[in-house]
The first five atom37 places (N, CA, C, CB, O) and aatype in JSON, in Angstrom:
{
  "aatype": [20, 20, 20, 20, 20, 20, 20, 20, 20, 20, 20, 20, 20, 20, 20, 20, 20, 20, 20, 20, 20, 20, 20, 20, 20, 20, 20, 20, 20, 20, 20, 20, 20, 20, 20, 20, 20, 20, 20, 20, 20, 20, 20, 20, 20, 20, 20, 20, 20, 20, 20, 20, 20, 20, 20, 20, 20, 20, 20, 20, 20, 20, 20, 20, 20, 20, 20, 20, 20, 20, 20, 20, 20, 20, 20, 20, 20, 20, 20, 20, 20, 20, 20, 20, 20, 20, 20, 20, 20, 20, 20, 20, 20, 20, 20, 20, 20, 20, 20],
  "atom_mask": [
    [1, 1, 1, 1, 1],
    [1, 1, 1, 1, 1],
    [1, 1, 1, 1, 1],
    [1, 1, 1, 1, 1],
    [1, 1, 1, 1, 1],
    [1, 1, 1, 1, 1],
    [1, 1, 1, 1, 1],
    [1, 1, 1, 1, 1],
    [1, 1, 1, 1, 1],
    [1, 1, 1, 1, 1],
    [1, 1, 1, 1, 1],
    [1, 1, 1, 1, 1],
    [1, 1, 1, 1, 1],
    [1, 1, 1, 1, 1],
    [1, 1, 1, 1, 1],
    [1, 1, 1, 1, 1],
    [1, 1, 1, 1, 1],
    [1, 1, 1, 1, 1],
    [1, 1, 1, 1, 1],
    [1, 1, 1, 1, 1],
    [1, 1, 1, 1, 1],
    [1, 1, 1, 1, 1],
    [1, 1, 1, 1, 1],
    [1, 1, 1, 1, 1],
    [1, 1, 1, 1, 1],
    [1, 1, 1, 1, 1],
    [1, 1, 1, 1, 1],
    [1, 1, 1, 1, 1],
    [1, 1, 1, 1, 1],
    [1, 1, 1, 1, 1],
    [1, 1, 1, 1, 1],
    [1, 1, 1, 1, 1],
    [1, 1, 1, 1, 1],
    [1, 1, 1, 1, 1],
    [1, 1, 1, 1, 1],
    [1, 1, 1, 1, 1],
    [1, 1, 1, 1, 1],
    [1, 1, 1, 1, 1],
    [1, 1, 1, 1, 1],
    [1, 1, 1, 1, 1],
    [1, 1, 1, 1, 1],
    [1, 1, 1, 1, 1],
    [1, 1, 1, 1, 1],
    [1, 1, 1, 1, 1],
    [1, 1, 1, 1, 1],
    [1, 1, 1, 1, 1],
    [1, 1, 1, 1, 1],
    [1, 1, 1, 1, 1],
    [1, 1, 1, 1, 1],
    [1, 1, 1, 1, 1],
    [1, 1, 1, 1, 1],
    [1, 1, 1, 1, 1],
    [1, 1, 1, 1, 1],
    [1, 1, 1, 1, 1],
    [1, 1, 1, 1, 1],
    [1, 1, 1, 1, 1],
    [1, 1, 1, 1, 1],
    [1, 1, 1, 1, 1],
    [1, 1, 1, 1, 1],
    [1, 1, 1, 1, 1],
    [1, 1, 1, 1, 1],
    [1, 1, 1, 1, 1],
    [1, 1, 1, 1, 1],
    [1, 1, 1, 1, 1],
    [1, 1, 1, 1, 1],
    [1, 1, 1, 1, 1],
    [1, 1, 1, 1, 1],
    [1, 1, 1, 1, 1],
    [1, 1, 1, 1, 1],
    [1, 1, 1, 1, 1],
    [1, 1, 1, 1, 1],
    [1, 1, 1, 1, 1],
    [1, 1, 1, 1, 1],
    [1, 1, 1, 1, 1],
    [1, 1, 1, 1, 1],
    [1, 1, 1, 1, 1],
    [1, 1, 1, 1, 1],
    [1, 1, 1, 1, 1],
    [1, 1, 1, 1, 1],
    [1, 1, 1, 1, 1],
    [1, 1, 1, 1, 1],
    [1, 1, 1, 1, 1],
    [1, 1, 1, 1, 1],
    [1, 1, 1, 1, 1],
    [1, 1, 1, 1, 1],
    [1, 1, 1, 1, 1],
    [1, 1, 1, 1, 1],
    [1, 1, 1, 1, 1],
    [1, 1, 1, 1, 1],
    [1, 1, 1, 1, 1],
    [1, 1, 1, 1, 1],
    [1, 1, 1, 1, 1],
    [1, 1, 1, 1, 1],
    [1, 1, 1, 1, 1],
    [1, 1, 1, 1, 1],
    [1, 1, 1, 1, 1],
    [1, 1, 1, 1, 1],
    [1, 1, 1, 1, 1],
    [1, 1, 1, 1, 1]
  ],
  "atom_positions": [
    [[-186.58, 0.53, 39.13], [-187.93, 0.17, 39.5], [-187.98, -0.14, 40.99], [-188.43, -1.03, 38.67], [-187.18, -0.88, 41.56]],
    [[-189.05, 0.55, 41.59], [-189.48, -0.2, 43.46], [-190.33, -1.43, 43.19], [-190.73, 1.03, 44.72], [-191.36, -1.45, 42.51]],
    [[-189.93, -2.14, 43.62], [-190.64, -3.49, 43.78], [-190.98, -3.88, 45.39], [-189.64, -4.67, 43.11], [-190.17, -4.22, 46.25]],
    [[-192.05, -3.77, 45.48], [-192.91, -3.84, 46.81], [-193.59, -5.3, 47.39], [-194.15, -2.85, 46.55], [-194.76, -5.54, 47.1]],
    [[-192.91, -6.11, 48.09], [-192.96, -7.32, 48.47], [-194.19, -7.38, 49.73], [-191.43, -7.74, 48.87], [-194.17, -6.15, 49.77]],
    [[-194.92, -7.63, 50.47], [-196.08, -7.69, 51.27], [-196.08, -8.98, 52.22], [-197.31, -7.66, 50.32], [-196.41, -9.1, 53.4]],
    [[-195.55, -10.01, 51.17], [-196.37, -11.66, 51.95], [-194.89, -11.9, 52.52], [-197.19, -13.42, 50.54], [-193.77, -11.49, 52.19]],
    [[-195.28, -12.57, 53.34], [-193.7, -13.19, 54.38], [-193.51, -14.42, 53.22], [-194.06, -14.06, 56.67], [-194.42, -14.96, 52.58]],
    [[-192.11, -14.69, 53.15], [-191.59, -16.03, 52.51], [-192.33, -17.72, 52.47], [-190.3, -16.16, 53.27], [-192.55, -18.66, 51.7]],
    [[-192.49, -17.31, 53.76], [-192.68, -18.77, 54.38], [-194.38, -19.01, 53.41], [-192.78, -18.74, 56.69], [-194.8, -20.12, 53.1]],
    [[-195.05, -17.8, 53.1], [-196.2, -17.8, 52.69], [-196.41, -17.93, 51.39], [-196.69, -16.91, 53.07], [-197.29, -18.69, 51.0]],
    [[-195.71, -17.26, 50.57], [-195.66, -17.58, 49.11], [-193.95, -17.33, 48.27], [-196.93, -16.48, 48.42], [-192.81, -16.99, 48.55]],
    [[-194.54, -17.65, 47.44], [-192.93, -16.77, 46.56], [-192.85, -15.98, 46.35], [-192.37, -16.86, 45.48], [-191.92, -15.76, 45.57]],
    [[-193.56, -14.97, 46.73], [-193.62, -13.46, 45.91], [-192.14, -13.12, 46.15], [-194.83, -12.08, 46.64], [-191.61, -12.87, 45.06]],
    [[-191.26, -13.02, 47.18], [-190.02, -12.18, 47.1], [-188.95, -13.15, 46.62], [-189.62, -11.48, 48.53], [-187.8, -12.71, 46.57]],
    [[-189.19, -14.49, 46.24], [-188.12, -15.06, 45.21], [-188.05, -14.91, 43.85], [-188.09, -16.27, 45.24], [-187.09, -14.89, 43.08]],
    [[-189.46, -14.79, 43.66], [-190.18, -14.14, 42.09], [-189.35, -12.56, 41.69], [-192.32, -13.7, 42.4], [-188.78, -12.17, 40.66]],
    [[-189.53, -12.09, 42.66], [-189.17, -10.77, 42.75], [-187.63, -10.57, 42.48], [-189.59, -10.26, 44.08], [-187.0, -9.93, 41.64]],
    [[-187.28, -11.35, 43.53], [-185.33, -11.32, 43.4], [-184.68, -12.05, 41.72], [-184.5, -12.78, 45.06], [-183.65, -11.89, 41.07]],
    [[-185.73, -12.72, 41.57], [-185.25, -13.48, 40.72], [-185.15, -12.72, 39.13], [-186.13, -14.72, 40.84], [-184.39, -13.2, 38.29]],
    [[-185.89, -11.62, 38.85], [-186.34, -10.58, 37.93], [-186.4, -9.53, 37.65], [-186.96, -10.51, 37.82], [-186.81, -8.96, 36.63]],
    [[-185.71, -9.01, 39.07], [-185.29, -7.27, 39.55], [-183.98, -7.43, 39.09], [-185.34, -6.67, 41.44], [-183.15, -8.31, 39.33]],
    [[-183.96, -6.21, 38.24], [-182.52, -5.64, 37.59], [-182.01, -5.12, 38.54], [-182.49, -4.61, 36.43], [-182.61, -4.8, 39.57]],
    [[-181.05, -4.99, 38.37], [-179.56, -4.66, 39.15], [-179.59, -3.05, 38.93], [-177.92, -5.53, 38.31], [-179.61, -2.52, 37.82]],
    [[-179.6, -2.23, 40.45], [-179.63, -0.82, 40.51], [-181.53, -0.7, 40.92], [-178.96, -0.03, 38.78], [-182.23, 0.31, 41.01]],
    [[-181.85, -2.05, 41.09], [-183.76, -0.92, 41.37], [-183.5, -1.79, 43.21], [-186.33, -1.88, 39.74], [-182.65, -2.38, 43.87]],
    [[-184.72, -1.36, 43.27], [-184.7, -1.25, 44.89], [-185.63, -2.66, 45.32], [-185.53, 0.46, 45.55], [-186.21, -3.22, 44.39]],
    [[-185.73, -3.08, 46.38], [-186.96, -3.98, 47.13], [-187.43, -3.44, 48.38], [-186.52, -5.46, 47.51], [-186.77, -3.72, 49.38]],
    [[-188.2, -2.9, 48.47], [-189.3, -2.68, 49.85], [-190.28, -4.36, 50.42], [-190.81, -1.23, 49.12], [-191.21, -5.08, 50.05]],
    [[-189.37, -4.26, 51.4], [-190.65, -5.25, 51.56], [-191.24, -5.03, 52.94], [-190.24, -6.92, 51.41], [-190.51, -5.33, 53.89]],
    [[-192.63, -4.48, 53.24], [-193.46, -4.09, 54.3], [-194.51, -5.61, 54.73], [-194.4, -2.62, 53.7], [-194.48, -6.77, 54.34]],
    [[-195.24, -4.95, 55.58], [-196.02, -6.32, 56.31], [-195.15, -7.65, 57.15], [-196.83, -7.12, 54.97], [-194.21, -7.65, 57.95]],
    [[-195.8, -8.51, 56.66], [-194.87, -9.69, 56.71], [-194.01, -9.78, 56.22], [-195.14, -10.6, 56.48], [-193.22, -10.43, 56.9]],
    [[-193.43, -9.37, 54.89], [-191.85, -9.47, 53.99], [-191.08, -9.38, 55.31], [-191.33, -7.95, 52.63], [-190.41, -10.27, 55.84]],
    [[-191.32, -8.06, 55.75], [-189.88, -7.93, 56.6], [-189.49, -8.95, 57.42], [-189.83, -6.81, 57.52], [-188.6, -8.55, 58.18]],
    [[-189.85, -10.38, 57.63], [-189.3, -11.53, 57.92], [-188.48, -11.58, 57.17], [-189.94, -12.53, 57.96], [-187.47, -11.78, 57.84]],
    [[-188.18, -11.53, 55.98], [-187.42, -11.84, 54.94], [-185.66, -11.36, 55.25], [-188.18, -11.07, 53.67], [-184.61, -11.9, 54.89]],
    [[-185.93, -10.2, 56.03], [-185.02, -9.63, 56.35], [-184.21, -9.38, 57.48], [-185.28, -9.0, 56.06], [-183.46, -8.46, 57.81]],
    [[-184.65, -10.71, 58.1], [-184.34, -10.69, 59.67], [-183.09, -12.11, 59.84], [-186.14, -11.02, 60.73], [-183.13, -13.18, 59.24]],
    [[-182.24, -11.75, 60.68], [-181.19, -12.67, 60.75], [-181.99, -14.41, 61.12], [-180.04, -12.0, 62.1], [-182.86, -14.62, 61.97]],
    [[-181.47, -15.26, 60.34], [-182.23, -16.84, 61.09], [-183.04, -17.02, 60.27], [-183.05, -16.92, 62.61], [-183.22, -18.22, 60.1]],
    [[-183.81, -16.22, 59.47], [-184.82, -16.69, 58.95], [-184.47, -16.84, 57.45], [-185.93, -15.88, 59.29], [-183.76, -16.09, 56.78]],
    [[-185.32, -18.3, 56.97], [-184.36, -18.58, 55.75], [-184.37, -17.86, 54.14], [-184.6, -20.04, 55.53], [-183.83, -18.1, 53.06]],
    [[-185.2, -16.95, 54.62], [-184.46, -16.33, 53.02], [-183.54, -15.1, 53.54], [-185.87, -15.57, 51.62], [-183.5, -14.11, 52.81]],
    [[-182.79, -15.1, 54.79], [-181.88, -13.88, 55.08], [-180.54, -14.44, 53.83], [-181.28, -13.77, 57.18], [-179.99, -13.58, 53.14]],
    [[-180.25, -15.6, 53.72], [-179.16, -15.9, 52.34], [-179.73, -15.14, 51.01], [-179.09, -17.79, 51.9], [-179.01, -14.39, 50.34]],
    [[-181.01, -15.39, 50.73], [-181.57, -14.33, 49.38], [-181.29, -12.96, 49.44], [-183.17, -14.27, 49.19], [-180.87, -12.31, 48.48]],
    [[-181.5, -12.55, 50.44], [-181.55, -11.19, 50.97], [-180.09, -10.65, 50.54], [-181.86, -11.15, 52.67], [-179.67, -9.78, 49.77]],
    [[-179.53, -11.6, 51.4], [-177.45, -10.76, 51.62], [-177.32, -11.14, 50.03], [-175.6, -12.02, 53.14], [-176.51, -10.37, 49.52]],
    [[-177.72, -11.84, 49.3], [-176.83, -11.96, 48.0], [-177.17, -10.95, 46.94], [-176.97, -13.38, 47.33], [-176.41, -10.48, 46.09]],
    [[-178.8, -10.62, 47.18], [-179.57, -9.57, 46.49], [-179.27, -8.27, 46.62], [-180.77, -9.62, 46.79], [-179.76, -7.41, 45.88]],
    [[-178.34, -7.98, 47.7], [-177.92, -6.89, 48.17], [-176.87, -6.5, 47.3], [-177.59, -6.98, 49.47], [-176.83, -5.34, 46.9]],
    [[-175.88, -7.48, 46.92], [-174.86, -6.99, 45.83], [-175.43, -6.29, 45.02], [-174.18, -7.93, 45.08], [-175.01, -5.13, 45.03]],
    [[-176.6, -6.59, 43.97], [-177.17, -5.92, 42.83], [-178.21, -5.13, 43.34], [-177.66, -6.84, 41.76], [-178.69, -4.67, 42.31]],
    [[-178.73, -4.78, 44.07], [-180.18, -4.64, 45.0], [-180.15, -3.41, 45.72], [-180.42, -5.86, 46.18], [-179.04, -3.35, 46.26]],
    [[-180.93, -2.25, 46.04], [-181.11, -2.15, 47.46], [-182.16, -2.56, 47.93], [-181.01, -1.04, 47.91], [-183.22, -2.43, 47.32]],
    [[-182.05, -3.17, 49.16], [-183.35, -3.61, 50.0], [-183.54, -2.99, 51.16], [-183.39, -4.99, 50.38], [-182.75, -2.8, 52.09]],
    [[-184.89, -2.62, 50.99], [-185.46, -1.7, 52.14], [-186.67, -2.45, 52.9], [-186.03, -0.21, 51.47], [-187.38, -3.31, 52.38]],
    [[-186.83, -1.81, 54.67], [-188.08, -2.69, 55.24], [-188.75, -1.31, 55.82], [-187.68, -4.15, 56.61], [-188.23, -0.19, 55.86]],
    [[-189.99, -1.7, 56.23], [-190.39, -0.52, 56.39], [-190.55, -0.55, 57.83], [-191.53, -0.15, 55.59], [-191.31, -1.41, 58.29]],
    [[-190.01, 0.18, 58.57], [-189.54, -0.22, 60.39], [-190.73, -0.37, 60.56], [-188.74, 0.94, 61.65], [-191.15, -1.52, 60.46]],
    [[-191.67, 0.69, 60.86], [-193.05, 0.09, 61.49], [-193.65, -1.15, 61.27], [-194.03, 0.82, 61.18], [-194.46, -1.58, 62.1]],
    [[-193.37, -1.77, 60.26], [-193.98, -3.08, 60.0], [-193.24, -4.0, 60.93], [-193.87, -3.55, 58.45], [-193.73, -4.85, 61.67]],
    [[-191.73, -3.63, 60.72], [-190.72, -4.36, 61.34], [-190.93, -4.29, 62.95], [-189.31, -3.79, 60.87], [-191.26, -5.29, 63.59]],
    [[-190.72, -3.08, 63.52], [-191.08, -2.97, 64.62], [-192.57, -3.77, 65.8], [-191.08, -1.77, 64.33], [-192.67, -4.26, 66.92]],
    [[-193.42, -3.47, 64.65], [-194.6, -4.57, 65.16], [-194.46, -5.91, 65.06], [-195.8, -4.43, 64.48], [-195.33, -6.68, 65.48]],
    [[-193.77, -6.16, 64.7], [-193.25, -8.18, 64.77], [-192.14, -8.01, 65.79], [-192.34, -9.15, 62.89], [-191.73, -9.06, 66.28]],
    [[-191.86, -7.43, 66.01], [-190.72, -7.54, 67.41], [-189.14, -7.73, 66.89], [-191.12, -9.13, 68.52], [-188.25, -8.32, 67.5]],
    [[-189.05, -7.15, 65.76], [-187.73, -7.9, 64.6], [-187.02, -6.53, 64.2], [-188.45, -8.91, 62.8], [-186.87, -6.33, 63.0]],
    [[-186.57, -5.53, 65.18], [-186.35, -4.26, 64.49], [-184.71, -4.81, 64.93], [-187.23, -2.54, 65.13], [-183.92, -4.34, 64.11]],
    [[-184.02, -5.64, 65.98], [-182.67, -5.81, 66.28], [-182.27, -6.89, 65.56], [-182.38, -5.96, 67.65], [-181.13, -7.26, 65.84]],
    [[-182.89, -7.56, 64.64], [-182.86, -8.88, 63.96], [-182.31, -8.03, 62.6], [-184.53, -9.89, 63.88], [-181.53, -8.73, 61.97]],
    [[-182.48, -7.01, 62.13], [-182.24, -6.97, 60.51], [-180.84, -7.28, 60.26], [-182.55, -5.49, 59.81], [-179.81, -7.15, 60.92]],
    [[-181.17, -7.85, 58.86], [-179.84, -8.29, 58.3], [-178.71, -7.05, 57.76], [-180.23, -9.26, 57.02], [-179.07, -6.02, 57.2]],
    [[-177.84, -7.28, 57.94], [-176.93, -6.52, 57.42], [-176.73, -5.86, 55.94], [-176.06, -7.18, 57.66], [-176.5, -6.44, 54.88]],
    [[-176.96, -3.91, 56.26], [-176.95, -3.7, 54.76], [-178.15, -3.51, 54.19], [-176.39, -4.73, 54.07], [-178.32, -2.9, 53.13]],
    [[-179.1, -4.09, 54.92], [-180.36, -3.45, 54.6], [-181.03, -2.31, 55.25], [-181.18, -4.31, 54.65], [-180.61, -1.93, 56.34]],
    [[-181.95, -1.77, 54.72], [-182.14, -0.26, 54.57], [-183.17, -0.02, 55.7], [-182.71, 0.26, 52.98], [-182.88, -1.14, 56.11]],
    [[-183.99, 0.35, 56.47], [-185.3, 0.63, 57.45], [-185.94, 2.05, 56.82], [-184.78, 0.88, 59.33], [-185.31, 3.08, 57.06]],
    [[-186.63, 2.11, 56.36], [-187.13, 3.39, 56.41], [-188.83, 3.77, 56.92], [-186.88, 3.82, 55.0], [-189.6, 2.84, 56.68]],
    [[-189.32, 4.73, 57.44], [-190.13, 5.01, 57.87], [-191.66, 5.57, 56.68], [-189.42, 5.8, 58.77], [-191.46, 5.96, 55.54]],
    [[-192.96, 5.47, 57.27], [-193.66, 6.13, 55.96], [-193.55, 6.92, 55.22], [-194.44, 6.46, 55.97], [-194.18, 6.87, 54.17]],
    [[-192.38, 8.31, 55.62], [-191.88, 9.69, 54.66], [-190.98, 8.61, 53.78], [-190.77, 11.3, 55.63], [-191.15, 8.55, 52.56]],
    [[-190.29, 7.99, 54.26], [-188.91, 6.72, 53.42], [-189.7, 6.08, 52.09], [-188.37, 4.88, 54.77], [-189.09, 5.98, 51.02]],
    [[-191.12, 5.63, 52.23], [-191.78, 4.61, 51.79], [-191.85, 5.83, 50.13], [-193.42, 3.98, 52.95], [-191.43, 5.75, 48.98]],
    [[-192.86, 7.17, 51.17], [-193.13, 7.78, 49.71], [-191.91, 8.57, 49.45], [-194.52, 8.78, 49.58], [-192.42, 9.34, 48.64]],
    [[-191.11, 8.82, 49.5], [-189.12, 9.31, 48.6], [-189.3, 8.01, 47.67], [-186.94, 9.11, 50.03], [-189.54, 8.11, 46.47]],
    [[-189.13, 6.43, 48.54], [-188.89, 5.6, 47.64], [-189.76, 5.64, 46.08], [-189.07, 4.43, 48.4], [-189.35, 5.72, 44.92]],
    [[-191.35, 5.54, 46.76], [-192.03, 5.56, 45.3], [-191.81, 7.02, 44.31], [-193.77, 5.35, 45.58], [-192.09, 6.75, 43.15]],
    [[-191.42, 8.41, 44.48], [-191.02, 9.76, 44.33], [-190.07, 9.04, 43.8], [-190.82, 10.88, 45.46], [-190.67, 8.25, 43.07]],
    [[-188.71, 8.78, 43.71], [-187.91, 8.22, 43.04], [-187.94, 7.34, 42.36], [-187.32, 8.03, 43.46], [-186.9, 7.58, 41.74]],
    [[-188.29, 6.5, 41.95], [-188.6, 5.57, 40.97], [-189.7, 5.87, 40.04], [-188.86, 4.43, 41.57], [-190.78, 6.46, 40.1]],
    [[-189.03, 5.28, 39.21], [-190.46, 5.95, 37.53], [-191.61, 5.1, 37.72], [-189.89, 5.51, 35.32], [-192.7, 5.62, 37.46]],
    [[-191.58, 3.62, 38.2], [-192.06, 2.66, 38.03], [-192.17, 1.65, 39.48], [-191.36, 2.25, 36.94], [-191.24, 1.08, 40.06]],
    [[-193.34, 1.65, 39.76], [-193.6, 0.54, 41.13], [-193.96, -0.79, 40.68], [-194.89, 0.98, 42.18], [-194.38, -0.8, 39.53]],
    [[-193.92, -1.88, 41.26], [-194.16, -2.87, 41.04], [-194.4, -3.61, 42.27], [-193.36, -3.23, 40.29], [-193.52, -3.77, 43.11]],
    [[-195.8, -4.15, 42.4], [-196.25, -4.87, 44.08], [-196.42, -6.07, 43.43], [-197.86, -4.29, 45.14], [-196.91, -6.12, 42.3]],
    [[-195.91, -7.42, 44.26], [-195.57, -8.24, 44.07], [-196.46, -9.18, 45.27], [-194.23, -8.06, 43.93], [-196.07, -9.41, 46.42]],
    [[-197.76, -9.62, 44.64], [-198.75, -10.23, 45.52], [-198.66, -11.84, 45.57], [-200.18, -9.79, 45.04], [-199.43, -12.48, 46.28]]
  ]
}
């Protein structure tokens, strides 16, 4: 399953909700604000690196890029661009946005 994260951490739970319920082998996109989530310093980068064992996590650079956080990503996580975004949903049977 893609599970599509939107709100930055600091704003709600959506991407602890998310980590907390995503099976092992589906993916996390997180665009907009998420991609804080995924930036070194910021405090759910520990959620992030551990979610990665079972996880892939993906950000979507342009989002990333417009916050000024494209040299900040955490290690192991994925960047992909809008062609990246739709492969991701093309591959997966099942999306899931997480508001």
């Amino acid at each position: 399953m893609l599970h599509i994260v939107n709100k930055s951490p600091q704003e709600r739970n959506s991407l602890d909700a998310c980590l907390r319920i995503a099976q092992s082998g589906g993916t996390v996109l997180l665009i907009e604000d998420a991609v804080y989530a995924a930036t070194r310093g910021n405090t759910a980068a520990t959620n992030i690196q551990e979610a990665l064992a079972r996880l892939k996590i993906c950000v979507l650079q342009p989002d990333l890029d417009a916050r000024g956080m494209a040299d900040r990503l955490v290690e192991g996580v994925t960047a992909v661009d809008y062609d990246g975004f739709v492969d991701l949903a093309a591959e997966h049977k099942n999306c899931q946005s997480w508001l």
